[in-house]
N, C-alpha and C positions, 0 to 999 in steps of 0.2 A: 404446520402444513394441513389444508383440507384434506379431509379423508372423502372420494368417493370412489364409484362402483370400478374406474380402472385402478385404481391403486387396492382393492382387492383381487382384479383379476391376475392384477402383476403378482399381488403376494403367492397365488396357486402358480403363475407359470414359472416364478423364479424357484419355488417349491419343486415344481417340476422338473425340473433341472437337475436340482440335487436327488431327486429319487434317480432321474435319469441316473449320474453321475455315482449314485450309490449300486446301482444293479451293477453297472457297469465294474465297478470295484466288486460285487462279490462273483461276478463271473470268469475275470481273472486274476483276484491276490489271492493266494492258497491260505492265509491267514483269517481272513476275511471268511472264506469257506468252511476250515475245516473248526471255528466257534460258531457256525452258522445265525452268523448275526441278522436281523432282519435286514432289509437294504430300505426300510422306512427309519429304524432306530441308526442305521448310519448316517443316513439323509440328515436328520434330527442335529446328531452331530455337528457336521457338516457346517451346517445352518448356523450353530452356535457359535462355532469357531469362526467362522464368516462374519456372523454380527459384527452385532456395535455393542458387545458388550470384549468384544477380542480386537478383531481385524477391522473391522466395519469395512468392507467393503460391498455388503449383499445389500441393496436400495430396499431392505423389508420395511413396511409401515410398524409406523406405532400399534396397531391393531391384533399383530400376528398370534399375542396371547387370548385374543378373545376365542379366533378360532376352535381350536380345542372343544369348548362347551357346547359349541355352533353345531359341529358335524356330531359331537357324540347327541345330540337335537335328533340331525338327522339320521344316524345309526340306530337309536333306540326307534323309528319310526316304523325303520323297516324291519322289525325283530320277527312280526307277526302276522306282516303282510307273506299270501301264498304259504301259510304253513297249513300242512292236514293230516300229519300226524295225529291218530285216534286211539292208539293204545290206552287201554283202563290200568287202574294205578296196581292194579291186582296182578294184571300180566304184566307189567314191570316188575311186583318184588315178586312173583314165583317165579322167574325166568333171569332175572341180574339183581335179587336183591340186595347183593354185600355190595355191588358196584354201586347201586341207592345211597344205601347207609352211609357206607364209606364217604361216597366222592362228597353226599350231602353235609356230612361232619364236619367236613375242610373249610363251609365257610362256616359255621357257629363255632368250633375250635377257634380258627385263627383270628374271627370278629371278637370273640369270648377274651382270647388271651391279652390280647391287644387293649382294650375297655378294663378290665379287670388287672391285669402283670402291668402291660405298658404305661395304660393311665395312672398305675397307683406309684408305679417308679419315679414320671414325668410330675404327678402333684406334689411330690415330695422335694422333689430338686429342683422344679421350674414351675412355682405357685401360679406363677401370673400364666402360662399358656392358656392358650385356649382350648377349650373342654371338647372341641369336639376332635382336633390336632391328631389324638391315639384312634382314629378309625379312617385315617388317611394311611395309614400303611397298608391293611387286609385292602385298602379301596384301589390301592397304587399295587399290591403281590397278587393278589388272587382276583380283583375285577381288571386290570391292566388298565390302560392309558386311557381305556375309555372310561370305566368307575372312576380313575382319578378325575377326569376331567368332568363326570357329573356327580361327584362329591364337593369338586371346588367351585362349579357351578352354582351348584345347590344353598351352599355355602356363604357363597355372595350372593344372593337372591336373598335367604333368610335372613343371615344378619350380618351381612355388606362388609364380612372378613373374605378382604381378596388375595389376601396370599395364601389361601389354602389351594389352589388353582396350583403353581408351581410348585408349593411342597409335595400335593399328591402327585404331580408329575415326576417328580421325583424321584418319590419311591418307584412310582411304576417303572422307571429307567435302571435303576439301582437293582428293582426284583429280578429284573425281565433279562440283566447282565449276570445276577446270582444262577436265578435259573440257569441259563444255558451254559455259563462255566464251571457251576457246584453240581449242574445233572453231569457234564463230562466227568468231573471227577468222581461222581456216586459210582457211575459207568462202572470205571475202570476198578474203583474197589469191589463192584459186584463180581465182573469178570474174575477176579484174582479169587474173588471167596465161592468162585462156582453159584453164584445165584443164578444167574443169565442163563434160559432154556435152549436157545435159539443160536447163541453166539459163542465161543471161548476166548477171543480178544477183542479189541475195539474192530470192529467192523467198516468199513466205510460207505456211505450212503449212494444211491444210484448219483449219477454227474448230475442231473436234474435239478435235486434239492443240495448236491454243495453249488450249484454258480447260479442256479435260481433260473437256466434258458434248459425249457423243455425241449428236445428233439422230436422230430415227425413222427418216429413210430413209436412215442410215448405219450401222444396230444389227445385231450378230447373235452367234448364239447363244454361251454360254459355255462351252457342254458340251452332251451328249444323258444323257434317263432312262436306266439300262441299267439299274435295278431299277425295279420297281413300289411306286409311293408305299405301296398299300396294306397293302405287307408292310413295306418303310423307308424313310426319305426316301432319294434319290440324292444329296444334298448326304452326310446322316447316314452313307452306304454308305462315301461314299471319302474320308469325314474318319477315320472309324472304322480304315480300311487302313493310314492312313497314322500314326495314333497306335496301333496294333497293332507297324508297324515299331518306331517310336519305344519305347513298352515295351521291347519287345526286345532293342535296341540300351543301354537304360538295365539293364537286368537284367542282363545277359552282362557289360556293362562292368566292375558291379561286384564281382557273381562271379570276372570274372577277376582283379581288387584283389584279394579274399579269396586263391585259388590261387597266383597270382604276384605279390605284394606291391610287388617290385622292377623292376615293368614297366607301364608307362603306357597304355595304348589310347586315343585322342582318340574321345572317345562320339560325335561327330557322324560320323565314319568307319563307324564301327559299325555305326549306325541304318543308315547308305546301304546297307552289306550286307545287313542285316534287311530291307531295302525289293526287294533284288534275290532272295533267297530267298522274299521273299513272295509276289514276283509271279510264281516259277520254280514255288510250289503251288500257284497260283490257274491256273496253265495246266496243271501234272498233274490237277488236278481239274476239271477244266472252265471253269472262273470267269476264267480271262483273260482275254476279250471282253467281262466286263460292269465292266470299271475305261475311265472315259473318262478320256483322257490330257489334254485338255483341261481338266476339272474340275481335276484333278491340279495342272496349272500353276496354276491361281486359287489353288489351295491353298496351293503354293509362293510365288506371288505375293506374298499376301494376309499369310505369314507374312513374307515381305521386306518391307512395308509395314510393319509394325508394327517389324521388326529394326531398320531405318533408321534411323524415329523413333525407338524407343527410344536406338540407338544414338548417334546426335549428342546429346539430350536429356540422356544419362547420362555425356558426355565431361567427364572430371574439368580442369579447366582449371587447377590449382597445378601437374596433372603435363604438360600440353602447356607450360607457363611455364618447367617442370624440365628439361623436352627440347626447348624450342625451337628450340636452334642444329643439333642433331642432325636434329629432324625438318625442317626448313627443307633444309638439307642433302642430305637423301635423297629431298626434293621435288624439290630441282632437278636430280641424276641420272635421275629418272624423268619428268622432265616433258622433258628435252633427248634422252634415249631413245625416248621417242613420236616428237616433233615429228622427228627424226633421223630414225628409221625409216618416217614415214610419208614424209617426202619422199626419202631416201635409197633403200629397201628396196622401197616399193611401189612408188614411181615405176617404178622399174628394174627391178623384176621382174613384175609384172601382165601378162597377156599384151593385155588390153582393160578399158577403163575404172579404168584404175590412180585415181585421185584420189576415184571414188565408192568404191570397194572401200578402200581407205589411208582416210579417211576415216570409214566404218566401222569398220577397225579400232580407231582413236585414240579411237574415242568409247564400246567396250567396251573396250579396254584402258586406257584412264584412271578406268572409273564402271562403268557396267553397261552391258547388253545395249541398254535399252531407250533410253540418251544415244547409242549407236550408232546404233540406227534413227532417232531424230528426226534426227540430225546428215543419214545418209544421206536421208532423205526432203526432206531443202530441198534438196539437190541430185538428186535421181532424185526425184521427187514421186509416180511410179509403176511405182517399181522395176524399170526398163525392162533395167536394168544387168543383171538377175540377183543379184546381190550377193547378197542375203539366202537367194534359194533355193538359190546356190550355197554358202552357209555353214551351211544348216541341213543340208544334205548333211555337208558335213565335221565336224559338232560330234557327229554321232554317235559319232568314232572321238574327235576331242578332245576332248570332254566326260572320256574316262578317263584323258588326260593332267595337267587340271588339275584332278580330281579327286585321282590318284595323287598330284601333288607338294603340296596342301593336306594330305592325310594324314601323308603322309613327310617333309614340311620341317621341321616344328618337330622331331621326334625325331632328327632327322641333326642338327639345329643345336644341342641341349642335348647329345647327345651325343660334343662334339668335333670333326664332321664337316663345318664350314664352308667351309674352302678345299676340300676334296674337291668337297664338292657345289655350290658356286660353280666350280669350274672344269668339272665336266661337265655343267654346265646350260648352260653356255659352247660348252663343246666341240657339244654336242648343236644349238644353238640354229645353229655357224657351218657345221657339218655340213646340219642345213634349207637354212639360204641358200643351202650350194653346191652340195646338189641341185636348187634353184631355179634357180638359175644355169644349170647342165651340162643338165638338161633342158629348159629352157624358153628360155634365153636371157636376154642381160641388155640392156634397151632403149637405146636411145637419142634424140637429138632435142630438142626445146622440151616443154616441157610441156602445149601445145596441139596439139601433133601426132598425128594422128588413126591407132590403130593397127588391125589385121586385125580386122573385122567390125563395127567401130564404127560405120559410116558407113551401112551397110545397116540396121543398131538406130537410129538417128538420125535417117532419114530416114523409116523408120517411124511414128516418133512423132512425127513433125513433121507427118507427112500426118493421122495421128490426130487430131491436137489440134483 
């Protein structure tokens, strides 16, 4: 069958459907609510089971796996369009610097273990994989759907291995179901062992976030006008921006094919640079205060909803069947890595409130950002911890860490550079911890033992409530 532009529009609207059909299910299966599964990862589902690899009933084209690579294209475009965060790297570490260390550890730890433990397990039992295989897990736990899907991009760009695309999907689906059912159970063990500040049993989340439909006097806004309807829409303003990056990033790419033949650039890299030039003219010319950075994320958002579902929906399952024992394998180095580090590393280094803060981390280091905030929200119900305000501090500077190794890992790993780059993601990651250590100290105690200023935050909100 010809592939053109309506049999993509069908693929979004049939997509549509199923996200429809997925909210719709977490807003009333209590199952569904109380694992707070995305309703893009049920979508996903959905989709798969629908296939033609099950049911086939769903008309999806041939194409639906390319997807995936396409929007994480355009989600890295918009990473850095409307951003003006100016904090110096100084007032990050005297003001959250264990949240720095720390959160920054999580990707060279888990990059580190994975190149280093996973790959040396995988060359021994499965000679012939492909070398760069062991950094499709941290790409699929701790970058989600989207690092999956610009890993396997990247992947097939360099050197035209296309089944890294549904393995990383893979994990990413696998992490993102560890996450949210291994943080419930961390949960409840913490409760039981009195770690939890905020909470003494499992809590339950406002109706909101179990069925996903906000009520009226809960709503607010998702952005502000910075243009005037009557000249463009404001939606129309800063979609336009952000597939102006995207162009750009897709033009230069291939140009630079043409020029340098024998050298690869991963187009989602790209665009992020085209997205940070764009918005360095939009402030030479005046125009940088009329991008809301807010819209921006819906954007981004909006385009990781559909990556998701695409992604799990498009997961080839002959080749998860091909790699099963490998990928099983590099799940459970990454899933004893988390659970390890959160009781190990955050315990011991957090200077107050270790269990909500470790907690958050497991639940963006196994999935996304947003299995991190539900995770943190049953236990802090109103972020009394700081946690999140203190992490959106540090992600200004992290953000270009796990941006930097998304771009540079697959090209180090096709080009021979695995144990290099496995042992100084290593090195880097035990260098964090023992600055964590030497500056801040290393705890000790029960796990319910109450540390500096907790008890004044505690007693606060207990007068509050």
């Amino acid at each position: 069958m010809n592939f053109g532009p309506y049999n993509m529009l069908m693929d979004f609207a049939l997509m549509s459907i199923l996200l429809f059909m997925a909210q719709l299910m977490r807003a009333k299966i209590k199952l569904i609510q109380n694992l707070y599964l995305p309703s893009s990862l049920v979508a996903g589902f959905i989709g798969l089971f629908l296939g033609k690899q099950f049911i086939n009933i769903i008309p999806f084209s041939d194409k639906i796996s390319t997807y995936p690579y396409m929007l994480v294209v355009v989600l890295f475009a918009s990473l850095f369009i409307g951003r003006t965060e100016k904090s110096s790297f100084k007032e990050v570490i005297d003001k959250v610097g264990d949240t720095f260390t720390i959160n920054s550890a999580v990707y060279f730890g888990q990059y580190g273990v994975a190149i280093l433990i996973g790959g040396f397990i995988l060359s021994k039992f499965y000679p012939n994989i492909n070398q760069g295989f062991s950094i499709l897990m941290p790409g699929g736990f701790i970058g989600g759907h989207g690092a999956a899907a610009a890993f396997g991009g990247a992947f097939k760009e360099l050197i035209g291995w296309e089944e890294a695309l549904p393995i990383g999907q893979t994990f990413a689906t696998v992490g993102l179901l560890f996450g949210v059912l291994g943080g419930l159970v961390i949960i409840n063990i913490g409760t039981r062992k009195k770690a939890t500040r905020f909470i003494k049993t499992m809590s339950q989340l406002p109706e909101s976030m179990q069925t996903g439909l906000v009520p009226l006097n809960e709503r607010g806004p998702m952005g502000y006008e910075t243009v005037n309807p009557m000249s463009i829409d404001p939606l129309t303003w800063h979609v336009l921006l952000v597939l102006m990056a995207t162009a750009g990033g897709y033009y230069f790419t291939n140009w630079f094919k043409i020029i340098l033949p024998k050298i690869s650039l991963p187009m989602f890299s790209v665009t992020m640079i085209m997205g940070v030039l764009l918005q360095l003219i939009l402030n030479l010319i005046g125009l940088g205060e009329y991008v809301d950075k807010k819209i921006m994320t819906r954007i981004g958002s909006s385009a990781t909803d559909y990556l998701v579902a695409f992604g799990v929906a498009s997961i080839k399952l002959a080749i998860v069947v091909k790699y099963a024992a490998p990928i099983f394998i590099l799940f459970l180095v990454g899933a004893i890595f988390c659970v390890t580090y959160l009781f190990l590393v955050g315990r011991r280094l957090f200077n107050n409130f270790w269990f909500e803060r470790s907690i958050f981390i497991f639940g963006w280091s196994t999935g996304v950002i947003a299995i991190g905030v539900t995770l943190l929200r049953i236990v802090d119900p109103e972020f009394k911890s700081k946690t999140l305000e203190d992490y959106g501090m540090a992600y200004v500077f992290m953000s270009f860490i796990e941006i930097l190794l998304i771009s540079l890992l697959p090209i180090l790993m096709v080009n021979g550079y695995g144990l290099i780059t496995g042992l100084v993601c290593f090195v880097i990651f035990g260098t964090l911890i023992w600055i964590t250590a030497h500056k801040y100290g290393i705890k000790g105690g029960s796990m319910s033992e109450l540390r500096q200023g907790e008890e004044e935050i505690i007693y606060k909100y207990d007068t509050n409530s």
